[in-house]
VEXMAR-101252 format. One record per residue (C-alpha): residue number from 1; residue in one letter; x, y, z. Coordinates in nm, 4 decimals. Layout:
<pts>
+------+------+----------+----------+----------+
| resi | resn |        x |        y |        z |
+------+------+----------+----------+----------+
|  NUM |    A |        X |        Y |        Z |
...
+------+------+----------+----------+----------+
</pts>
This chain:
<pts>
+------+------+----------+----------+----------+
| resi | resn |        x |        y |        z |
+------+------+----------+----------+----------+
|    1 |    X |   0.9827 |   6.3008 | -10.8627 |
|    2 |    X |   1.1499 |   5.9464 | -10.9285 |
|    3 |    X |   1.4510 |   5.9727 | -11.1248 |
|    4 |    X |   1.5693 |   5.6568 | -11.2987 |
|    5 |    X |   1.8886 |   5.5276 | -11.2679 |
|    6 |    X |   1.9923 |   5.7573 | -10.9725 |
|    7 |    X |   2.1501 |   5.5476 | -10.7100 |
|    8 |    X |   2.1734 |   5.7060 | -10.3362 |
|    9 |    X |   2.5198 |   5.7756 | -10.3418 |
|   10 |    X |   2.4680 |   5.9795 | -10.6555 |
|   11 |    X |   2.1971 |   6.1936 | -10.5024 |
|   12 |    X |   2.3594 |   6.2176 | -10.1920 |
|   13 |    X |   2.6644 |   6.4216 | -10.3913 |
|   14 |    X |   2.4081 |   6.6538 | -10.4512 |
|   15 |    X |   2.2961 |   6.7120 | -10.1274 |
|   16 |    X |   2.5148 |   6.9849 |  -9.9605 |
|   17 |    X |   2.3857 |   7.1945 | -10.2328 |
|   18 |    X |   2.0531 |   7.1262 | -10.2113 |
|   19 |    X |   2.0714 |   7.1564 |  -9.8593 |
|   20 |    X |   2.2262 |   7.5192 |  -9.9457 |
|   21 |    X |   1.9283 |   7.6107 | -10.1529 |
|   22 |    X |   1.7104 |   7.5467 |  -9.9618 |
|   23 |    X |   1.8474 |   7.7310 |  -9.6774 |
|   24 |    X |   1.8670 |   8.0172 |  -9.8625 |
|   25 |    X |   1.5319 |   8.0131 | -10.0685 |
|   26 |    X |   1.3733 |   7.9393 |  -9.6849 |
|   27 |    X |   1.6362 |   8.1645 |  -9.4765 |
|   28 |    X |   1.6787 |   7.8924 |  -9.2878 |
|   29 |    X |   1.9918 |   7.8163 |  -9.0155 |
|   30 |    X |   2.0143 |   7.4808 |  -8.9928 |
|   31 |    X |   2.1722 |   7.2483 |  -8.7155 |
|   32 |    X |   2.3567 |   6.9223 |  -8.7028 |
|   33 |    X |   2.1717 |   6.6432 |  -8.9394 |
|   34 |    X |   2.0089 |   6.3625 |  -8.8148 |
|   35 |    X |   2.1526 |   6.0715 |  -8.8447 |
|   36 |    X |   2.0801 |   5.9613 |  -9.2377 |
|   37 |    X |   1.8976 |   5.6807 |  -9.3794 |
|   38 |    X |   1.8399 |   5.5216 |  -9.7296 |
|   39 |    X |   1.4729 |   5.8103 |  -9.7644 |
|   40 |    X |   1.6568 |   6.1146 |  -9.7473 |
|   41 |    X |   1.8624 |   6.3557 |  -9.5423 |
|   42 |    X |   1.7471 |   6.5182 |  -9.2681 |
|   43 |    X |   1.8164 |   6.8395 |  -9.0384 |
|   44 |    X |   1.7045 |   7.0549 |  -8.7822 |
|   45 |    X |   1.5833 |   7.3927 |  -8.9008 |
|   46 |    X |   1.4744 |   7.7312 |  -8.7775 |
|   47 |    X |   1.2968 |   7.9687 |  -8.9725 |
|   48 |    X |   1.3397 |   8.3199 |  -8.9803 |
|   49 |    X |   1.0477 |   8.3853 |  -8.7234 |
|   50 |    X |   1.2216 |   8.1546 |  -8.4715 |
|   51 |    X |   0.9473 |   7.8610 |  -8.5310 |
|   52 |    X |   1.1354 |   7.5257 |  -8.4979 |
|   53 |    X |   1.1241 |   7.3103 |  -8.8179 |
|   54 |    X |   1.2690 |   7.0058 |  -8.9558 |
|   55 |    X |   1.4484 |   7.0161 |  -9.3604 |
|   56 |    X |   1.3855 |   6.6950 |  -9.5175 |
|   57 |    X |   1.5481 |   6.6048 |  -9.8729 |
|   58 |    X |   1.3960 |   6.2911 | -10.0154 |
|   59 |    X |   1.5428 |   6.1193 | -10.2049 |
|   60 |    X |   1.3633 |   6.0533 | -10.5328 |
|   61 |    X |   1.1805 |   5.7143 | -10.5441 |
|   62 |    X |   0.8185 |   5.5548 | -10.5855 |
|   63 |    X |   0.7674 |   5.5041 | -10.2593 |
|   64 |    X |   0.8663 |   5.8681 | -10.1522 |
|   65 |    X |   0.7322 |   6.0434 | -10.4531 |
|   66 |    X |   0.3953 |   6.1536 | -10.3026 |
|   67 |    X |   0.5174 |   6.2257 |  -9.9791 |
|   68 |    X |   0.4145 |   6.6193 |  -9.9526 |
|   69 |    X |   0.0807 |   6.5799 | -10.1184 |
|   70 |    X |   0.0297 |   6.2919 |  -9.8330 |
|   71 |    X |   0.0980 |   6.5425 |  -9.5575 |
|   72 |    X |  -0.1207 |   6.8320 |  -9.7709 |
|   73 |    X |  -0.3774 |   6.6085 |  -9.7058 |
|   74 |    X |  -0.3248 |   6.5212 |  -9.3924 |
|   75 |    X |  -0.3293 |   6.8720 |  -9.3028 |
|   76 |    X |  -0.1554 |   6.7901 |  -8.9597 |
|   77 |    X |  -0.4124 |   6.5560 |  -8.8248 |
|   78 |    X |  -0.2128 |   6.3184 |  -8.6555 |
|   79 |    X |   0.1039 |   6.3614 |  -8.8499 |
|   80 |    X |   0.3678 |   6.6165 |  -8.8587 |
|   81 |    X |   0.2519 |   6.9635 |  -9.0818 |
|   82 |    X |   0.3753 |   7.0401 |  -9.4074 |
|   83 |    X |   0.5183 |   7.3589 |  -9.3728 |
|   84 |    X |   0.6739 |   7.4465 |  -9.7467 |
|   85 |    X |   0.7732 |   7.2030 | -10.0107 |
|   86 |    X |   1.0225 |   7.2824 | -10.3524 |
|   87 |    X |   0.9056 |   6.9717 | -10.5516 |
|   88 |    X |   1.2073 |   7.0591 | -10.7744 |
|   89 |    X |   1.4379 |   6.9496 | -10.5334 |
|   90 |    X |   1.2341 |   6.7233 | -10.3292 |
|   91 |    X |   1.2570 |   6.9182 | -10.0118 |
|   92 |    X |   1.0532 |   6.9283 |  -9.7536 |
|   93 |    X |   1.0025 |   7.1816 |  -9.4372 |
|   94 |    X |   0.8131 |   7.0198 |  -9.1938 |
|   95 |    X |   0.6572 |   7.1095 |  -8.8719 |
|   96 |    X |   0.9788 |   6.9627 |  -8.5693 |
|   97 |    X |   0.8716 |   6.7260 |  -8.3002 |
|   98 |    X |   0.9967 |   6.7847 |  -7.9887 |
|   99 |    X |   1.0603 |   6.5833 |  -7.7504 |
|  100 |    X |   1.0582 |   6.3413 |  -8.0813 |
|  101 |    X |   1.1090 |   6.0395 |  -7.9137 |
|  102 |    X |   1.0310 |   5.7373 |  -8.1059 |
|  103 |    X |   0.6604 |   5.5707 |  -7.9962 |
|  104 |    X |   0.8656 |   5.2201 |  -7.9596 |
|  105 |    X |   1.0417 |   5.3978 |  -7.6384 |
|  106 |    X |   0.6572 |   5.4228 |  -7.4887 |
|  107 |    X |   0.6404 |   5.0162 |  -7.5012 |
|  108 |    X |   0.4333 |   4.7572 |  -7.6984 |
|  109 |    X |   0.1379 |   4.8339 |  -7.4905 |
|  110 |    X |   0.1325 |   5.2131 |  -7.5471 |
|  111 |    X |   0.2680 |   5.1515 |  -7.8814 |
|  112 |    X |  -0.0255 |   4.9476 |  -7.9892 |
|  113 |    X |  -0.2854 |   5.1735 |  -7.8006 |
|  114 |    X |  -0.1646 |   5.4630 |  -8.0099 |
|  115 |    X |  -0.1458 |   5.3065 |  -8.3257 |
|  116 |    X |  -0.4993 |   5.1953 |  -8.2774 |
|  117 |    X |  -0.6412 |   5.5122 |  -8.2217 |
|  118 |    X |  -0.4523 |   5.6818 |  -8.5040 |
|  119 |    X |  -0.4910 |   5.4730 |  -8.7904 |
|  120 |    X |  -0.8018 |   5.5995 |  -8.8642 |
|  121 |    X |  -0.7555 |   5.9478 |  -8.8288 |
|  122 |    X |  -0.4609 |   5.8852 |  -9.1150 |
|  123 |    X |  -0.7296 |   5.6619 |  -9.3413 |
|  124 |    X |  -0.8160 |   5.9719 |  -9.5657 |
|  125 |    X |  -1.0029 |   5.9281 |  -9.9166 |
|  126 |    X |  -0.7690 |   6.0048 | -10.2015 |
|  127 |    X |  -0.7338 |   5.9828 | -10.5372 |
|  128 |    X |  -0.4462 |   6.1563 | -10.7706 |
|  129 |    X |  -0.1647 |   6.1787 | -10.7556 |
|  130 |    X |  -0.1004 |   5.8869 | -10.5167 |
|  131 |    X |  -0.0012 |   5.5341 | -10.6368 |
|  132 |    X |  -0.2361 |   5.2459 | -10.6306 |
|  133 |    X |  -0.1527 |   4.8849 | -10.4075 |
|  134 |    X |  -0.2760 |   4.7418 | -10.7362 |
|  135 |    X |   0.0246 |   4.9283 | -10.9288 |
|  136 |    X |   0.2423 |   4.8408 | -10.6535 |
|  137 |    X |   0.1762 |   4.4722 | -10.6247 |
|  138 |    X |   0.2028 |   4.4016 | -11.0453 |
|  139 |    X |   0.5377 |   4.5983 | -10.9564 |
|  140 |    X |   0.6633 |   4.3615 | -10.6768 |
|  141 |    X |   0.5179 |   4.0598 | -10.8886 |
|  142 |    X |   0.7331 |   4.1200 | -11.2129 |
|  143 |    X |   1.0396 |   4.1348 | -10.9643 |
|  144 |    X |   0.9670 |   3.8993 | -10.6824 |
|  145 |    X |   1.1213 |   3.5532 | -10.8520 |
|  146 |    X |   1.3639 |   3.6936 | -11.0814 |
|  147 |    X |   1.5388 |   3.8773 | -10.8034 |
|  148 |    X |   1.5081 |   3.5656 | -10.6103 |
|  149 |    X |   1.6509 |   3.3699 | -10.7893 |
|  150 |    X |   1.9530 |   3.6376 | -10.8829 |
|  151 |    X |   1.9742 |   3.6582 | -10.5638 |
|  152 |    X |   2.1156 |   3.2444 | -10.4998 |
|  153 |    X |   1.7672 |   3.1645 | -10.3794 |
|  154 |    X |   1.8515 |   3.3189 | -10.0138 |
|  155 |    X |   1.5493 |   3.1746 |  -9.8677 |
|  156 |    X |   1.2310 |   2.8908 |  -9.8843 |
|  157 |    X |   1.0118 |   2.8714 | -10.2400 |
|  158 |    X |   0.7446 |   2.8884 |  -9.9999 |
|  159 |    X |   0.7822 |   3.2165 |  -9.8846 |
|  160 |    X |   0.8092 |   3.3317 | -10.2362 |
|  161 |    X |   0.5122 |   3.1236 | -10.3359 |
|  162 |    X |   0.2619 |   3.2810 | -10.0696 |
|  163 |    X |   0.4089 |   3.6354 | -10.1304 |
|  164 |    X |   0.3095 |   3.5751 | -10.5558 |
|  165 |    X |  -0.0164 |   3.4422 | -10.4100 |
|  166 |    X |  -0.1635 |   3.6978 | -10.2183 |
|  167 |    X |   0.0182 |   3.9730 | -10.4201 |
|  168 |    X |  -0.1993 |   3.8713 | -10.7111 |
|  169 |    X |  -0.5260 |   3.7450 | -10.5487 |
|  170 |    X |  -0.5592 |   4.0038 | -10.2962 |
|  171 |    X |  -0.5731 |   4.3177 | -10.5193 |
|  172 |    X |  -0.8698 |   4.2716 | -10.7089 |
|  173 |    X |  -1.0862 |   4.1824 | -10.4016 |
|  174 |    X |  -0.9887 |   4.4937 | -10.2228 |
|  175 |    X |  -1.2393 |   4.7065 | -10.0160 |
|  176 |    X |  -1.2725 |   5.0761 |  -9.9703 |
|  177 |    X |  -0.9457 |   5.2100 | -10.0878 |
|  178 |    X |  -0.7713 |   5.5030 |  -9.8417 |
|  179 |    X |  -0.4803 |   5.6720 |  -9.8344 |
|  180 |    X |  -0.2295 |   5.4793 |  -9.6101 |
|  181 |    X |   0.1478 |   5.4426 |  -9.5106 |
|  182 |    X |   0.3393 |   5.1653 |  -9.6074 |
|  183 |    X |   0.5780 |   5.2222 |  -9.3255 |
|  184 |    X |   0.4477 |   5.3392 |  -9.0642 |
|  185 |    X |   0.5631 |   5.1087 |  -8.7489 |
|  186 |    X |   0.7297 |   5.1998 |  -8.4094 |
|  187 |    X |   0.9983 |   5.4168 |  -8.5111 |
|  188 |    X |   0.8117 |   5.6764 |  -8.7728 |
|  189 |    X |   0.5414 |   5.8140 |  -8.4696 |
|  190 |    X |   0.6645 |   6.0565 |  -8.2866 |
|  191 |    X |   0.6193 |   6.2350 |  -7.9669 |
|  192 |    X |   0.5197 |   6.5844 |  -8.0218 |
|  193 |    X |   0.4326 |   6.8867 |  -7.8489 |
|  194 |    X |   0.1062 |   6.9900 |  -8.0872 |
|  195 |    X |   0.0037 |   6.6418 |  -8.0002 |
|  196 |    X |   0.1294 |   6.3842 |  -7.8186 |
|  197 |    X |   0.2046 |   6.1456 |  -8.0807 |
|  198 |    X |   0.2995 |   6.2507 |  -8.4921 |
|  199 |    X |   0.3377 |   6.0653 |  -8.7692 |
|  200 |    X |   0.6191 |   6.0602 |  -8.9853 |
|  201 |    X |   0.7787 |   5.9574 |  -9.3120 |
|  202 |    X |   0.5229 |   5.8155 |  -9.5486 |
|  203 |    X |   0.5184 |   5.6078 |  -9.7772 |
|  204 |    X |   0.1443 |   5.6826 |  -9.9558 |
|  205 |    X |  -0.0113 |   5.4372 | -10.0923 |
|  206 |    X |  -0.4079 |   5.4222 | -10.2188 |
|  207 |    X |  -0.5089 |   5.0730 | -10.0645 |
|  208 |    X |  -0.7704 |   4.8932 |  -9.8674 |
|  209 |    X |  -0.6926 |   4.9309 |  -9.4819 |
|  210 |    X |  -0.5942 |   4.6099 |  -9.4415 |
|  211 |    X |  -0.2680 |   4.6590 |  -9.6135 |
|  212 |    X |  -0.1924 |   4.9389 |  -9.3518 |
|  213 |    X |  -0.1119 |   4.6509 |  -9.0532 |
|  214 |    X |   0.1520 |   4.5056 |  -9.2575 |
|  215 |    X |   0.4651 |   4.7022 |  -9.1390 |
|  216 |    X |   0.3296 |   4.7212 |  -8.7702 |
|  217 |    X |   0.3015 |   4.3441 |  -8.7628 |
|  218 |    X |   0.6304 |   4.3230 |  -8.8473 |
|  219 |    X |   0.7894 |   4.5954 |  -8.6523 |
|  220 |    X |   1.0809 |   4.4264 |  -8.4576 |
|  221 |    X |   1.1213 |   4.7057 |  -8.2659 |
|  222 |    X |   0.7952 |   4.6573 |  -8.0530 |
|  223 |    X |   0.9069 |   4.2916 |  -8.0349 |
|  224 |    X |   1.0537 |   4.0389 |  -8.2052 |
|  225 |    X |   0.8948 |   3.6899 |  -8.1893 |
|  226 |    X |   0.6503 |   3.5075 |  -8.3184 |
|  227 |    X |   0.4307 |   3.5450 |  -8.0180 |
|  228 |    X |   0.4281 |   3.9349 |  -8.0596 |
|  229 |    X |   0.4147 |   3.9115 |  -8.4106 |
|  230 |    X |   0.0639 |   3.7388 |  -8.4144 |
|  231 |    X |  -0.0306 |   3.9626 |  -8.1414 |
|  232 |    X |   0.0282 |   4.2517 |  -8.3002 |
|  233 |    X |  -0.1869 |   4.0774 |  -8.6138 |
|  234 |    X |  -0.4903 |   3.9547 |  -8.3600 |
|  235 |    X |  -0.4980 |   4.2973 |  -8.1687 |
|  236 |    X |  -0.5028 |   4.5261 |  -8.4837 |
|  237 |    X |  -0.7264 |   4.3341 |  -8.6874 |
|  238 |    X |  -0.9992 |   4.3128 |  -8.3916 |
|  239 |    X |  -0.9549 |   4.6650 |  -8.2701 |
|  240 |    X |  -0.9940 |   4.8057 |  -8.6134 |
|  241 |    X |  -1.2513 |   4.6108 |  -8.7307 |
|  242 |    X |  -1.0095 |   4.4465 |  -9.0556 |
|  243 |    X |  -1.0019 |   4.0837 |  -9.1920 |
|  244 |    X |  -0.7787 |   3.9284 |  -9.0335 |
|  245 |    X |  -0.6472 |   3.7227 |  -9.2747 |
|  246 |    X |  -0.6483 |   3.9652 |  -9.5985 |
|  247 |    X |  -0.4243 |   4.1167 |  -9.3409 |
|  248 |    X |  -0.1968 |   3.8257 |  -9.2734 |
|  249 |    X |  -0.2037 |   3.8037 |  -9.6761 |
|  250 |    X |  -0.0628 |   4.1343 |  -9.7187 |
|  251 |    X |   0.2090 |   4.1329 |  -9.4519 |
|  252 |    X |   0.3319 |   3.8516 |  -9.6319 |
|  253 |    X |   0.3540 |   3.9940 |  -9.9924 |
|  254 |    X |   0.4958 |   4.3271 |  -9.8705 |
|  255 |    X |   0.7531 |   4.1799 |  -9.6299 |
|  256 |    X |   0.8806 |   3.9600 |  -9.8694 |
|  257 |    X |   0.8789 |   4.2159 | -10.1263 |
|  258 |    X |   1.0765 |   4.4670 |  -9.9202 |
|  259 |    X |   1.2882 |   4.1877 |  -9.8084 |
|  260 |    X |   1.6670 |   4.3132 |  -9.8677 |
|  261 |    X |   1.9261 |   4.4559 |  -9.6378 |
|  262 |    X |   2.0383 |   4.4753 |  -9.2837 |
|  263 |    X |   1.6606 |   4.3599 |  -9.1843 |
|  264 |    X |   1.5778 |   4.0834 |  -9.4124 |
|  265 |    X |   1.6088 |   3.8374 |  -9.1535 |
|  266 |    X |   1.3759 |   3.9518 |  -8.9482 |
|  267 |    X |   1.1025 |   4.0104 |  -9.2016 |
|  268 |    X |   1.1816 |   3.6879 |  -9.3278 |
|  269 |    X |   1.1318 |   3.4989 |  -8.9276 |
|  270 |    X |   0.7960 |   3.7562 |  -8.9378 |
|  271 |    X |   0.6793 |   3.5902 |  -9.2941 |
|  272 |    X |   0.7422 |   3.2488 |  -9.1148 |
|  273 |    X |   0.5707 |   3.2729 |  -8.8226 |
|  274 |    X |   0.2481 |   3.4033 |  -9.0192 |
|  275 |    X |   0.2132 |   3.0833 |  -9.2339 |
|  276 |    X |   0.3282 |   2.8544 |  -8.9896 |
|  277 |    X |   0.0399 |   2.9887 |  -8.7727 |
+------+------+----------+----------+----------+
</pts>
């Protein structure tokens, strides 16, 4: 559950003994952490049957909040298994991938060609409790300009103009709504032994399928340039059957909205190359 007004390095005091309830309430022995990140804490786990799992500690947010139900729903079909969850302390055991190397180490090619083929198997109908694109977009909306312009105005009015745009035009219009990730990209499928490929981390989201290409399109780490960029865009859209440019229209609005950090550059060239186009 979100909490407001904890920042990361608040929750992350908490962690060692969170981690430590956990272990106990799972009788868990736990290895070295992965290296952390701004979702959570992470760390290799082994249950007291010997089965290999992975502790995950989210840390509370929107994005994060529905993260368990999305993998009870999933049920393991192309994403990692939900083992246990302790919603209290948004914990998480999940089913390990091993080898668990990232799908961005396979190549664009293979990257793309798995991507393609698991979408839909992650496309599930849903309802409650997951957030709505429509909730999320008035969200990004109300903070888009001010934090813009807080911000010293750190790049063109016209990116910020075609982010408003299609962040209100696009909702309203929307097709079939799903249940999707709105971060799933090179780095968050991984190679498995159950299957060869897993999904990881998400972000849930109820939206129209469209929306789902966004993060892929812009995922720097299965190429950076405005070449791959659109070809990521062109291949995805035509393999999955999507419009392609409600698809351009939503890569925009969420890059710029999650624009911030060490990779706002990048998602800022991405946003570029998709109007200039």
């Amino acid at each position: 559950m979100a909490v407001a007004g904890l920042t990361h390095a608040d929750w992350f005091e908490r962690v060692p003994g969170l981690v430590e309830a956990c272990r106990a309430e799972w009788g868990l022995a736990l290895g070295e952490p992965y290296p952390s990140g701004a979702g959570g804490y992470v760390v290799p786990a082994e249950l007291p049957s010997g089965e290999a799992a992975v502790l995950k500690l989210v840390f509370p947010h929107r994005e994060s909040e529905h993260e368990a139900d999305a993998l009870e729903l999933l049920g393991g079909e192309g994403a990692v298994g939900l083992l246990a969850r302790d919603d209290e302390r948004s914990a998480l055991l999940i089913e390990r991938c091993e080898p668990g190397t990232p799908l961005s180490a396979a190549g664009s090619e293979t990257a793309l060609d798995v991507l393609v083929a698991l979408l839909p198997r992650l496309w599930r109908p849903a309802g409650e409790p997951f957030h709505t694109l429509v909730d999320e977009a008035t969200w990004w909306v109300s903070y888009l300009e001010p934090k813009w312009e807080d911000a010293g105005r750190p790049y063109e009015r016209r990116l910020l103009d075609a982010a408003l745009e299609a962040l209100t035009t696009l909702p309203s219009t929307q097709g079939e709504l799903v249940l999707v990730s709105q971060d799933l990209h090179g780095n968050n499928v991984l190679a498995a032994g159950r299957e060869p490929w897993l999904a990881i981390d998400p972000k849930p989201l109820l939206a129209e399928r469209e929306f789902a290409i966004a993060p892929i399109v812009r995922s720097r780490e299965l190429g950076h340039s405005r070449r791959e960029a659109l070809y990521r865009l062109d291949r995805l859209t035509s393999e999955l059957g999507l419009d392609r440019e409600r698809a351009r229209g939503w890569t925009v609005g969420q890059t710029i909205a999650w624009t911030s950090g060490p990779h706002a550059a990048s998602h800022l060239d991405t946003v570029r190359w998709l109007l200039d186009a």
